[in-house]
C-alpha positions, -999 to 999 in steps of 0.1 A, spaced: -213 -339 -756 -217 -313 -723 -254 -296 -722 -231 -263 -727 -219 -273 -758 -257 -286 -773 -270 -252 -760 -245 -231 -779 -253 -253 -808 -289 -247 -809 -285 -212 -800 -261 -207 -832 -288 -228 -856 -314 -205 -842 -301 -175 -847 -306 -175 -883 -340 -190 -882 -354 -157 -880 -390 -167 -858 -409 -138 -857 -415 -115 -825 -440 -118 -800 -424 -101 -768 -400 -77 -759 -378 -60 -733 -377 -24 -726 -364 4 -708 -377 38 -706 -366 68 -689 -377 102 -690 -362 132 -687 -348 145 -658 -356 176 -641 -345 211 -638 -327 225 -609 -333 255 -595 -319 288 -591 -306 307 -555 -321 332 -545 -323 338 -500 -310 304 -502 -293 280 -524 -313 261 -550 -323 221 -547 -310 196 -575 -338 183 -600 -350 147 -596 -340 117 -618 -366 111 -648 -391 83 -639 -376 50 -650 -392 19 -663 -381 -16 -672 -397 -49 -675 -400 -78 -697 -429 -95 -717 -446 -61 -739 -464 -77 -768 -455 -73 -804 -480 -68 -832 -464 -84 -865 -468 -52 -891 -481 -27 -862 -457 -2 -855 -444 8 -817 -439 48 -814 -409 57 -791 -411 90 -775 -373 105 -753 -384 130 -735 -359 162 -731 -350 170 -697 -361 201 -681 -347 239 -681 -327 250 -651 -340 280 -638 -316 312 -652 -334 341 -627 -351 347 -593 -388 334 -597 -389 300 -587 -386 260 -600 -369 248 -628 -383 232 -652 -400 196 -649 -387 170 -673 -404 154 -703 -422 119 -703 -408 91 -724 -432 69 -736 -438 34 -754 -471 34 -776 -479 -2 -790 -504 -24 -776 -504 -15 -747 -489 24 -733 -457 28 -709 -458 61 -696 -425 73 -675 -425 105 -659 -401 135 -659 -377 141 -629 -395 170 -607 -382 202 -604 -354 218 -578 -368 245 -558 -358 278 -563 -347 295 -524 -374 309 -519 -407 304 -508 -428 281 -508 -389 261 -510 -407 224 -517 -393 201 -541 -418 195 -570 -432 160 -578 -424 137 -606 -408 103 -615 -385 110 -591 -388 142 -566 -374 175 -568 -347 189 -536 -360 217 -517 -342 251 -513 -319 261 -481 -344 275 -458 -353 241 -435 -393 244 -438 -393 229 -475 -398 195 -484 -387 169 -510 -408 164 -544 -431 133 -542 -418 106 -565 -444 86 -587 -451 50 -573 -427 19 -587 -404 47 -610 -384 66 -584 -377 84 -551 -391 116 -539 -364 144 -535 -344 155 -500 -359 185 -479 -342 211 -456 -330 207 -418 -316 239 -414 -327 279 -412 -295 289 -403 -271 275 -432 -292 278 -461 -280 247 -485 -302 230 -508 -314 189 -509 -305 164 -536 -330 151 -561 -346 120 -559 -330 92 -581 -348 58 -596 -328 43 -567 -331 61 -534 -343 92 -520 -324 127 -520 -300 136 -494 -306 164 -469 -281 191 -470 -253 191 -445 -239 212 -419 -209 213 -398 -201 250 -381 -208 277 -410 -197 251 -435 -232 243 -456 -229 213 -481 -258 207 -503 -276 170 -501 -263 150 -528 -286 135 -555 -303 95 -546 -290 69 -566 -298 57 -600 -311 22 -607 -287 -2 -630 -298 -17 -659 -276 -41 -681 -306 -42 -712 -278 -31 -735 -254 -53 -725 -232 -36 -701 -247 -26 -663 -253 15 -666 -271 30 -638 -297 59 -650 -321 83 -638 -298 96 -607 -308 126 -588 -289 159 -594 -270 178 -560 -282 205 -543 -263 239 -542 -239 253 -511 -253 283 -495 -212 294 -486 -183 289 -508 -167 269 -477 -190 245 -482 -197 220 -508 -224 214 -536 -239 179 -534 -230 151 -553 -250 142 -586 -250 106 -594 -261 79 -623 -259 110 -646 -273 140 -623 -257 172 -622 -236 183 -595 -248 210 -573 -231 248 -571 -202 262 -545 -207 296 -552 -213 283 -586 -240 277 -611 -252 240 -608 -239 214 -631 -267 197 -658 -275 162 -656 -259 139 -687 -279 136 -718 -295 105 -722 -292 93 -685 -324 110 -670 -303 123 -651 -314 161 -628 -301 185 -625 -276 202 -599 -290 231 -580 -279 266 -579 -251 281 -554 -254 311 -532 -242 336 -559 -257 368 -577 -258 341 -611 -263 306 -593 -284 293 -620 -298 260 -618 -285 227 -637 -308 215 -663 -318 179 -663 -307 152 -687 -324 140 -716 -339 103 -717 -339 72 -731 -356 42 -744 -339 10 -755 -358 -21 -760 -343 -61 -767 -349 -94 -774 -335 -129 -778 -312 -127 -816 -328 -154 -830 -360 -138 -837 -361 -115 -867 -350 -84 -866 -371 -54 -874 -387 -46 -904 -385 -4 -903 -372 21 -879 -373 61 -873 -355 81 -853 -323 63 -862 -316 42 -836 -284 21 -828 -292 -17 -835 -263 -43 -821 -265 -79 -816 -248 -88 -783 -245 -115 -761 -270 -132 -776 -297 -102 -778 -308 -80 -802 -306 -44 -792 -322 -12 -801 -315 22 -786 -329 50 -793 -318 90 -780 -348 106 -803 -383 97 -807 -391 74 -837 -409 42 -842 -402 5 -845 -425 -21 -869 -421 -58 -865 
């Protein structure tokens, strides 16, 4: 008989053995950030919420685990600066796993920095500002400006790579687009999360940035798009019009697994989904609650 065919044996006996749990797997992203809204210039995209992944977080038989999504953060709707930061997501149990929300787009005008977060906020179209600092091992700090002529804002940091810079060619101004997400397949299929949103177009000619892994696009004489619930995603940044508001970010997530043999939970809040796939137990959760082993 072929090792393949023993293993699938044993894994099928196990499976209803029911051993209990010791260790699990998790992912946890926070919310992603705000964008922000134009005002000399046009707005930066909001970074990706600070993502976190690993295997091996213990398990207290008859202790229960609190799960907290965090919301992602308000895009700015009038002249006075940053949106709004995004919301930590956390795992409570043993042991605390704290990820950050996505910083803030700037607003175009001054001081037209990024803010910080799990990943970094895109500064506004006026060339001096900077990218939002990204918190160490959870993401990428944001894109700053490179121009004082064409005002366009910088992409948002993602959980993958930094923000882009803004673009020029001529009086066309594109905004940066929005740093990559990071993939994750805890759930059984590859998603990538916590992407960065886009920063807005200071002209109508030019385009917004690109939001990716679930961040907003940024505006074209437009308002900037929000990042997709759930993702961490930021939000895209404001365009150079009299209403270019700013993209809110994306709400997060927290999903944790482990092998199917082992039991399955005891109690849950926050109703979340519970699959068995590929040989792992699955639970996924889009509002705060609690798991108990």
């Amino acid at each position: 008989m072929s090792l393949s065919r023993i293993g699938g044996i044993l894994s099928a006996g196990l499976t209803g053995l029911n051993f209990p749990v010791a260790t699990v797997e998790y992912l946890c992203v926070a919310g992603g950030g705000g964008a922000g809204f134009q005002v000399s210039g046009a707005a930066g995209g909001g970074g990706g919420g600070g993502l976190l992944t690993a295997t091996g977080f213990a398990v207290t038989i008859g202790s229960s685990i609190t799960i907290t999504v965090g919301a992602g953060g308000a895009g700015k709707t009038n002249p006075t600066g940053y949106g709004t930061v995004g919301v930590d997501s956390t795992i409570v149990g043993g042991t605390t796993i704290t990820s950050k929300g996505g910083g803030a787009g700037a607003a175009g005008t001054t001081p037209y920095n990024g803010g910080a977060g799990g990943s970094g906020g895109g500064a506004a179209g006026d060339g001096t500002g900077v990218g939002g600092t990204a918190t160490s091992g959870q993401g990428f700090a944001g894109g700053g400006g490179v121009n004082t002529t064409n005002l366009s804002g910088a992409g948002g940091g993602g959980a993958g790579s930094i923000g882009l810079n803004p673009s020029y060619s001529g009086a066309t101004a594109n905004g940066g687009g929005g740093g990559t997400g990071q993939v994750s397949s805890i759930t059984g299929s590859p998603i990538q999360y916590a992407g960065g949103g886009g920063g807005g177009s200071y002209y109508s000619t030019g385009g917004g940035g690109l939001g990716v892994a679930g961040g907003g696009n940024g505006g074209s004489a437009t308002f900037g798009a929000s990042g997709i619930a759930n993702t961490g995603g930021g939000g895209g940044g404001g365009g150079f019009i009299a209403t270019g508001t700013g993209g809110a970010g994306g709400s997060g997530i927290v999903i944790i697994r482990y092998p199917s043999y082992l039991a399955p939970a005891t109690s849950t809040t926050g109703s979340p989904e519970s699959y068995v796939t590929g040989g792992w137990r699955v639970y996924r959760w889009v509002a705060s609650g609690t798991i108990t082993f």
